[in-house]
C-alpha positions in Angstrom: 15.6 25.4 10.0 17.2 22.0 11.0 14.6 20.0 8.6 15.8 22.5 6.0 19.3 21.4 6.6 18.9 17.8 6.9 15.9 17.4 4.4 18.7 16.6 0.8 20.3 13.9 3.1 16.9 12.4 4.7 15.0 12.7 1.0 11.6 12.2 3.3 8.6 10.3 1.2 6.0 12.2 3.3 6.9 15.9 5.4 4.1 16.8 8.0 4.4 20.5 8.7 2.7 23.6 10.5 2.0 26.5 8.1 2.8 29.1 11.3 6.3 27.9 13.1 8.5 30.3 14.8 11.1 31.5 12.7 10.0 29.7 10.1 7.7 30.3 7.5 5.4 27.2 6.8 4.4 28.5 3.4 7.8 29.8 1.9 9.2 26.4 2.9 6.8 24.3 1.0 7.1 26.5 -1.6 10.9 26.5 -1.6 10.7 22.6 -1.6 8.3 22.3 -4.5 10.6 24.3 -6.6 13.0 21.4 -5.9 12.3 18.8 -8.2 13.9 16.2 -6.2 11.1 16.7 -4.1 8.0 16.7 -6.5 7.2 13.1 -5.4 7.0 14.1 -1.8 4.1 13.8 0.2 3.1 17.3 1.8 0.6 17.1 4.8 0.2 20.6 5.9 -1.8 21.2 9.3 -3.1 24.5 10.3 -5.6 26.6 12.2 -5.6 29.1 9.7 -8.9 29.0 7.5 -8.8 28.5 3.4 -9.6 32.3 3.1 -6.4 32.9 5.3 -4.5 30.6 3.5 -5.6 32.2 -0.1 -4.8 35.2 1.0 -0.9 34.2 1.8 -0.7 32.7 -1.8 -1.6 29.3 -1.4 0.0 26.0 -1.4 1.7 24.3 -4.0 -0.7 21.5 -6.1 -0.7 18.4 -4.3 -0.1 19.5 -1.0 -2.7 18.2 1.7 -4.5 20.5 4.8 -5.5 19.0 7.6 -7.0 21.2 10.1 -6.1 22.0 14.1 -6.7 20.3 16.4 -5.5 17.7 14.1 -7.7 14.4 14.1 -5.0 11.9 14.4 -7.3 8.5 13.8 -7.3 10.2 10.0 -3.3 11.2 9.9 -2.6 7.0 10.7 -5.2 6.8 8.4 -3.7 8.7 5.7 -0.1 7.6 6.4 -1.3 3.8 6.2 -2.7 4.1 3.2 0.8 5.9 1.6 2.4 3.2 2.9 0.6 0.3 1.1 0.2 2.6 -1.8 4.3 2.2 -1.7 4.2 -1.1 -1.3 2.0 -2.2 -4.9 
């Protein structure tokens, strides 16, 4: 709920997220942020132990949002968030 709060003043490039959060629906809130359009640039990484079938069945993600399965391989996630970084930087 705080990251909901804070996330107009932050304006975050990339948001790394759970789908299952207590108190706080993973999906609703990337859904409430992609209808946002000062967030359509933002980088979404979603992480989850739920599988795609479980994930279709809640309705999806938004397009461009990125899954990254638990446990979470974090050599990739450094990976990932290097390259967005010098992909920023061209």
């Amino acid at each position: 709920m705080e990251a909901l709060i804070d996330i107009n003043t932050i304006r975050p490039d990339l948001l790394i997220t759970d789908l299952k959060m207590p108190g706080v629906d993973g999906f609703e809130l990337l859904r409430t942020l992609r209808a946002n359009p000062s967030f359509s640039s933002m980088v979404v990484v979603a992480m989850t132990g739920l599988s795609s079938a479980e994930i279709a069945e809640r309705g999806g993600l938004p397009a461009q949002s990125v899954t990254i399965q638990k446990p979470v391989d974090m050599r990739w996630l450094q990976g990932f968030i290097a390259a967005l970084v010098a992909m920023r930087q061209l």
